[in-house]
DOVEXLUM-608551 format. One record per residue (C-alpha): residue number from 1; x, y, z. Coordinates in nm, 4 decimals. Example, Ala and Ser with C-alpha at 12.3 -4.5 7.8 and 13.67 -1.06 7.14 Angstrom:
% DOVEXLUM-608551
     k          X          Y          Z
     1     1.2300    -0.4500     0.7800
     2     1.3670    -0.1060     0.7140
% end
This chain:
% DOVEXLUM-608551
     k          X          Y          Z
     1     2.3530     0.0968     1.8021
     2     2.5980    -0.0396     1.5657
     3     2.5024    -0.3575     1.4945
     4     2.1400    -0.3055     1.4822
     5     2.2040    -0.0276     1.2001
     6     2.4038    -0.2388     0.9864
     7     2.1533    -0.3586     0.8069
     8     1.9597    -0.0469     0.7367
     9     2.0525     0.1463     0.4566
    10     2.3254     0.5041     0.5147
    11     2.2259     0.8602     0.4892
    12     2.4733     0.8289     0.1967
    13     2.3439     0.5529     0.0627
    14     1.9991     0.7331    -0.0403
    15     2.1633     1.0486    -0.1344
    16     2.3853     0.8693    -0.3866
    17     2.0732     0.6905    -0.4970
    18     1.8846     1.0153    -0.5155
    19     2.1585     1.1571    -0.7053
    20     2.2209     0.8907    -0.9349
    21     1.8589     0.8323    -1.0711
    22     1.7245     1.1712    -1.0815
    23     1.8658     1.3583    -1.4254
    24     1.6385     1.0463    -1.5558
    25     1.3213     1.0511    -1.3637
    26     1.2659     1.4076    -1.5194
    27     1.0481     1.3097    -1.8085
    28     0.9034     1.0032    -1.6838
    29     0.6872     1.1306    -1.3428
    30     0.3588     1.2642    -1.5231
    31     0.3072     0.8862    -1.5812
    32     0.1978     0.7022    -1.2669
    33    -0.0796     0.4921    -1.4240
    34     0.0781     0.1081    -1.5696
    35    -0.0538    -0.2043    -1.7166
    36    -0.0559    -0.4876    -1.5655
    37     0.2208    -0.6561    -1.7506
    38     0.4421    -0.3271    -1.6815
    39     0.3894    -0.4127    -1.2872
    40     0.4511    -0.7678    -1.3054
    41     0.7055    -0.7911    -1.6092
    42     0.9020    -0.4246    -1.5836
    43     0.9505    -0.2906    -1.2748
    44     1.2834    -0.1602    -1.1313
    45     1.2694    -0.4528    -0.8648
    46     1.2543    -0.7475    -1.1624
    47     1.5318    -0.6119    -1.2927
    48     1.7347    -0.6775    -0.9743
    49     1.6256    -1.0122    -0.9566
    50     1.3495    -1.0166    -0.7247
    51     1.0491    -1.1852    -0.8765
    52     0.7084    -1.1140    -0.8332
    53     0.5676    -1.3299    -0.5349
    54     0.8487    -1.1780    -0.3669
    55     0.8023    -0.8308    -0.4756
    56     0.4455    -0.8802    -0.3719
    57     0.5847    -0.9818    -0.0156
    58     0.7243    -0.6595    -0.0165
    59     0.4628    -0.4745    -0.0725
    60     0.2415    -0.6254     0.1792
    61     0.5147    -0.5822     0.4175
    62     0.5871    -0.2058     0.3645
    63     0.1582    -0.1926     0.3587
    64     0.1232    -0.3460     0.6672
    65     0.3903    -0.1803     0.8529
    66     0.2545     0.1417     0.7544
    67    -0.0688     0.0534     0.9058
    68     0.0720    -0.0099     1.2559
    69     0.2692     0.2823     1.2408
    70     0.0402     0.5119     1.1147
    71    -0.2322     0.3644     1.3972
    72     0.0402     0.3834     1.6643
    73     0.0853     0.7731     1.5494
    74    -0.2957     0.8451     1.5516
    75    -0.3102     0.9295     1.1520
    76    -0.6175     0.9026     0.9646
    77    -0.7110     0.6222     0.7574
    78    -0.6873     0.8403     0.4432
    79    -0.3202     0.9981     0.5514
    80    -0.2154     0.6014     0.5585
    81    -0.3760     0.5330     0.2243
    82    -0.1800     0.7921     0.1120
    83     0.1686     0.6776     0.2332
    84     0.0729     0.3683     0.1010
    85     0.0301     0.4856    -0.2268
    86     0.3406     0.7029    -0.2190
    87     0.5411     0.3841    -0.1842
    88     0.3936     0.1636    -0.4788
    89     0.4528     0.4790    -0.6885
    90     0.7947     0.5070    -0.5288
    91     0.9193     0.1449    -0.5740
    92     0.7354     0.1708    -0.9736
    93     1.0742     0.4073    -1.0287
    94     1.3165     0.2516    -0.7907
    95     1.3830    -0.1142    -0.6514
    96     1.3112    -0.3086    -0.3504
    97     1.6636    -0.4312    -0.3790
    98     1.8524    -0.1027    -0.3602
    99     1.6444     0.0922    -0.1447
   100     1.5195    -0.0121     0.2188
   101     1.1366    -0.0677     0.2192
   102     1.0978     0.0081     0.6272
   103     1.3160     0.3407     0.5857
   104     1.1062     0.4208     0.2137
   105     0.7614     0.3696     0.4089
   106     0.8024     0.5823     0.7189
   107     0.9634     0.8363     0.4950
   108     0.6067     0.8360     0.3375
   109     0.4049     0.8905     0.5924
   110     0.5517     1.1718     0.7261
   111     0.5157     1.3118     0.3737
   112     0.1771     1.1967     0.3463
   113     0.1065     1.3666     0.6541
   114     0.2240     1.7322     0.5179
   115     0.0403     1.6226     0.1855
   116    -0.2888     1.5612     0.4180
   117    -0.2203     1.8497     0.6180
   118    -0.2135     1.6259     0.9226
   119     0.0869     1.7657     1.0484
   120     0.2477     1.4999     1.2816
   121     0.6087     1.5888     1.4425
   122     0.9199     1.4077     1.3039
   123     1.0413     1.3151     1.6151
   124     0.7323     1.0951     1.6795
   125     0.7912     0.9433     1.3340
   126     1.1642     0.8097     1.4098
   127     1.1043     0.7077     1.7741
   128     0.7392     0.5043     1.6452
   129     0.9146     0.3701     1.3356
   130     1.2394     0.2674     1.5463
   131     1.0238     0.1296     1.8093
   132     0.8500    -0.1019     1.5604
   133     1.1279    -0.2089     1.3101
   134     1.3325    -0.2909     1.6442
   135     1.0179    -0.4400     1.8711
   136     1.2135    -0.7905     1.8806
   137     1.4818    -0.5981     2.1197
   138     1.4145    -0.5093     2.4626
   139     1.6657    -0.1837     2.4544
   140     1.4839    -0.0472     2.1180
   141     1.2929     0.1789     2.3436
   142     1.5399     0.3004     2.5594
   143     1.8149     0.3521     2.2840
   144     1.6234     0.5198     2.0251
   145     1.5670     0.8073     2.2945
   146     1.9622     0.8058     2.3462
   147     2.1059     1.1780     2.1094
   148     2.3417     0.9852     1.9215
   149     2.0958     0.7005     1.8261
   150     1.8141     0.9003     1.7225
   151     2.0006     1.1674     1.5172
   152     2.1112     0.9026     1.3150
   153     1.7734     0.7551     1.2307
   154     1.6510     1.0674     1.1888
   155     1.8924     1.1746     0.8803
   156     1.8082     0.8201     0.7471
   157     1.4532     0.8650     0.7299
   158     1.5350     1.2536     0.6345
   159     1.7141     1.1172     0.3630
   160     1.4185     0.8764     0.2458
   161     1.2551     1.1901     0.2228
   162     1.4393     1.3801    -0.0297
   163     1.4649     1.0973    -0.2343
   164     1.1159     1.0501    -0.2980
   165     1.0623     1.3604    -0.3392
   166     1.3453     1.3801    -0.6267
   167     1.2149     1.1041    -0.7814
   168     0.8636     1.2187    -0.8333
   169     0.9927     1.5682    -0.9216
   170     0.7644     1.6197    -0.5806
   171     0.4820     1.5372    -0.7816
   172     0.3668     1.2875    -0.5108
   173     0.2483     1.5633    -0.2430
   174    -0.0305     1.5223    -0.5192
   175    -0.2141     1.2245    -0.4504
   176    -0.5891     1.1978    -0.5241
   177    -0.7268     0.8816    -0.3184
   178    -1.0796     0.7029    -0.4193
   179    -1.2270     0.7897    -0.0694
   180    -1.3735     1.1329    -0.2131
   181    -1.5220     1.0001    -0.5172
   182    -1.6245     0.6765    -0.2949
   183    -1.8362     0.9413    -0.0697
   184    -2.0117     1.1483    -0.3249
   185    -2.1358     0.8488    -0.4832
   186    -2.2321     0.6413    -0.2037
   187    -2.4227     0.9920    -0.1187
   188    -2.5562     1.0451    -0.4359
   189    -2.6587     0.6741    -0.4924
   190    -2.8337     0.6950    -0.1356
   191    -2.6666     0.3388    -0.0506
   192    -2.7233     0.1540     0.2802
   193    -2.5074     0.1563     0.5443
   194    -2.3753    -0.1662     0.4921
   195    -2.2814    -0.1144     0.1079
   196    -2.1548     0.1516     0.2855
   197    -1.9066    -0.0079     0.5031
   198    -1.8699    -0.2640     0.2728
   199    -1.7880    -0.0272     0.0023
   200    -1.5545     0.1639     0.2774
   201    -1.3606    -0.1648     0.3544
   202    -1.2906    -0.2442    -0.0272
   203    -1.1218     0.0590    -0.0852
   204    -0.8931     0.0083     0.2170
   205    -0.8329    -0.3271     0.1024
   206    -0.7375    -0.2030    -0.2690
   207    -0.4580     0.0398    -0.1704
   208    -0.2949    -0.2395    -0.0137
   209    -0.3061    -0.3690    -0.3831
   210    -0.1245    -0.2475    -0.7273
   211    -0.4988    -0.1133    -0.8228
   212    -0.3748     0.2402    -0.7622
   213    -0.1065     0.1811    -1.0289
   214    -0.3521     0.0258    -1.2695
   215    -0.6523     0.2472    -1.2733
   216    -0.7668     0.6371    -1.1411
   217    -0.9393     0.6778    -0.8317
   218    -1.2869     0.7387    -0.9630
   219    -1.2941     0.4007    -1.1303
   220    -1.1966     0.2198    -0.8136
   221    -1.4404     0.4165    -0.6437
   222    -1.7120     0.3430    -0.8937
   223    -1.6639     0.0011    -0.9336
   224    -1.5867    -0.0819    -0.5636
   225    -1.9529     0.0731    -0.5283
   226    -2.0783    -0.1516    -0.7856
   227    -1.8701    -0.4943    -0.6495
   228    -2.0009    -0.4403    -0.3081
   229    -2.3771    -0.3759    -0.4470
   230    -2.3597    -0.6905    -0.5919
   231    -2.2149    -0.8926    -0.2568
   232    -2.5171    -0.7051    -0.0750
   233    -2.7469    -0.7602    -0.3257
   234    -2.8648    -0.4179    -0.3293
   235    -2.9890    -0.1986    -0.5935
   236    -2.8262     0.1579    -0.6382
   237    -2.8817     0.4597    -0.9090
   238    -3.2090     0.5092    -1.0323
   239    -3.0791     0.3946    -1.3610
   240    -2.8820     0.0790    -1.4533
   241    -2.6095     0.2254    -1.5805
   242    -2.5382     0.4558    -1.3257
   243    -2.1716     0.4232    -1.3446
   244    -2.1587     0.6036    -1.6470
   245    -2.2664     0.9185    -1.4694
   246    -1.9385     0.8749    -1.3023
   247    -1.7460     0.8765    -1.5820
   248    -1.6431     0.5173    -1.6271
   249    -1.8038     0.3308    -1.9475
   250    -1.9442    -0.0766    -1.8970
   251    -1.6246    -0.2192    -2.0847
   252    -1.4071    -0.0296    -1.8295
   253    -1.5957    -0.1287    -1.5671
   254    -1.5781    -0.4840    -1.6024
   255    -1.2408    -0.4578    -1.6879
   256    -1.1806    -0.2974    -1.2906
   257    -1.4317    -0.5470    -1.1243
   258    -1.2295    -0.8581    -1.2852
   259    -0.8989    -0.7143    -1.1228
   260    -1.1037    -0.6914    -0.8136
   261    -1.2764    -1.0386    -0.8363
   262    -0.8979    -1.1742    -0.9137
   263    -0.6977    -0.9819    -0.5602
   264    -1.0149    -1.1616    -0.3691
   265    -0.9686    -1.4701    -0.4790
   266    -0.5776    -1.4681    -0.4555
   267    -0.6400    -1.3475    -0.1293
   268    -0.8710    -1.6294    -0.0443
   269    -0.6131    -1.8462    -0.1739
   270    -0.3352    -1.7060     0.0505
   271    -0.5705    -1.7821     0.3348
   272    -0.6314    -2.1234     0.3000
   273    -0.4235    -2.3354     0.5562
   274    -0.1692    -2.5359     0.3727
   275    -0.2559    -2.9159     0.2538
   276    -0.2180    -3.1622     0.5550
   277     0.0861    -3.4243     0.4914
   278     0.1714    -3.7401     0.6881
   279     0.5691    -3.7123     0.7894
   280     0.7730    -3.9733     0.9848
   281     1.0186    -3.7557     1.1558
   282     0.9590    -3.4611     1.3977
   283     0.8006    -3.1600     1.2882
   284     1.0265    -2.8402     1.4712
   285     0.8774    -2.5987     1.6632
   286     0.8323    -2.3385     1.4361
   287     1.0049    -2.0036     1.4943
   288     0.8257    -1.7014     1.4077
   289     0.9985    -1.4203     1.2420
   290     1.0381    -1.0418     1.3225
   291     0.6571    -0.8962     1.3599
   292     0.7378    -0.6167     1.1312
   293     0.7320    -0.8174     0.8670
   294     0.4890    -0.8424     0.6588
   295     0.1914    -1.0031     0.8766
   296    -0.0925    -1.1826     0.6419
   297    -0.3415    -0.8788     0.6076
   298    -0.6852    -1.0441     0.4777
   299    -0.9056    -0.8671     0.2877
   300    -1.2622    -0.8365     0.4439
   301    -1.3965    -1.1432     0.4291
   302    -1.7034    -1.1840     0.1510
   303    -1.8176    -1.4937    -0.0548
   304    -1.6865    -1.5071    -0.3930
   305    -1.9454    -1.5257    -0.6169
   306    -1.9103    -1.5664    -1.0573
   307    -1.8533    -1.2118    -1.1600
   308    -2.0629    -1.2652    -1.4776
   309    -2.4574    -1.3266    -1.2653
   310    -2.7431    -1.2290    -1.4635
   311    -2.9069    -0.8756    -1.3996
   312    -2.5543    -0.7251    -1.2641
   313    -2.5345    -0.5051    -1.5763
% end
């Protein structure tokens, strides 16, 4: 398996890591909420050089991956929301450059798993995750049951482990998701079932995002309720400012619902096929790369529509 392992990072490598940065991660882990300028200006991963369309790559990659592996280990949808959000935490205190996103994410969901009490075995963890990263060789299968093999991977992704823990002073087995808030006020609001699902997909589509990092999960819930009201054109609350009953004021709510208006249309963006060009030479066959990289993940599809219509507020 030598060759193959090369490029993933060492059991030592992580424990150095873990011991280098966490004397200084002490005092900073009660803050997990940023602006946007910290995410896209600040974070450990600019400062190595990578710049933010590729740091965004990233994440969609280590998002994405976590979402076939938690589907190919039967986790819940909220157990994967929760790894997810693990790792944007995660990489908001260490970089994408130092510290292997593919060993980071399955590290997280078998956290999020004991966090969820969703207890899934470790063993099914390495051989899924090896399975996956290595899906472009025929022997992945095969070798990753081989002693030697899997013991390594193993203390790899047992090493990931530790070192999120250490660097969130293990305050990440702590993570509140919207999905609770999301139900009791879908439930209170008596919405339909297709704000519902609508509602349901948004917030899926959000953790994917650096929303988590920006604002608490009972604003995204609340104004994920309101966004998809208004792309149903539905009515909800018995009084028009029923979001304050959740806690979040008007000016913070339009705040949230431009963030969310601006991932949609980025994401349309990212969808559109590229502009058509005339070439005189051969185009080559194009070669696809490794599936477990990041795979374009589109939001649910809705029609944008100007954020600022009359009778919203």
């Amino acid at each position: 398996m030598g060759e193959e392992h090369q490029r993933k990072r060492s059991r030592q490598h992580f424990e150095a890591e873990e011991a280098r940065h966490l004397p200084s991660l002490e005092c900073e882990t009660s803050k997990w909420y940023f602006s946007r300028e910290e995410i896209e200006r600040f974070s450990p991963s600019r400062k190595d050089g990578i710049d933010l369309p590729k740091e965004s790559f990233l994440r969609s990659s280590y998002c994405s991956f976590l979402q076939r592996l938690g589907m190919q280990l039967h986790v819940s949808q909220v157990t994967i929301g929760c790894a997810m959000v693990m790792c944007h935490r995660f990489y908001m205190r260490q970089s994408l450059a130092k510290n292997d996103w593919q060993t980071i994410a399955t590290a997280s969901l078998f956290l999020a798993c004991k966090a969820e009490d969703e207890p899934c075995q470790l063993s099914n963890v390495v051989v899924a995750s090896y399975e996956i990263i290595f899906e472009w060789d025929p022997s992945a299968s095969v070798r990753i049951h081989q002693t030697e093999c899997y013991h390594e991977f193993k203390e790899i992704i047992l090493a990931g482990e530790r070192l999120l823990l250490d660097t969130s002073a293990f305050h990440l087995l702590d993570v509140e998701l919207p999905y609770k808030t999301l139900a009791a006020a879908l439930n209170r609001l008596n919405a339909w079932p297709d704000l519902a699902t609508a509602a349901w997909n948004f917030v899926h589509d959000w953790l994917r995002t650096t929303l988590c990092l920006q604002y608490k999960p009972h604003v995204i819930a609340t104004a994920t309720v309101h966004l998809a009201a208004t792309f149903q054109n539905a009515k909800v609350g018995s009084r028009r400012d029923w979001w304050l009953e959740f806690g979040v004021t008007t000016k913070l709510l339009k705040e949230v619902i431009q963030e969310m208006y601006m991932l949609i249309e980025v994401n349309r963006r990212r969808a559109l096929p590229p502009p058509r060009r005339e070439v005189a030479w051969a185009v080559p066959t194009v070669i696809k790369p490794p599936v477990h990289l990041a795979r374009g993940y589109p939001f649910h599809s809705y029609p944008m529509q100007s954020y600022r219509q009359p009778g919203i507020w």
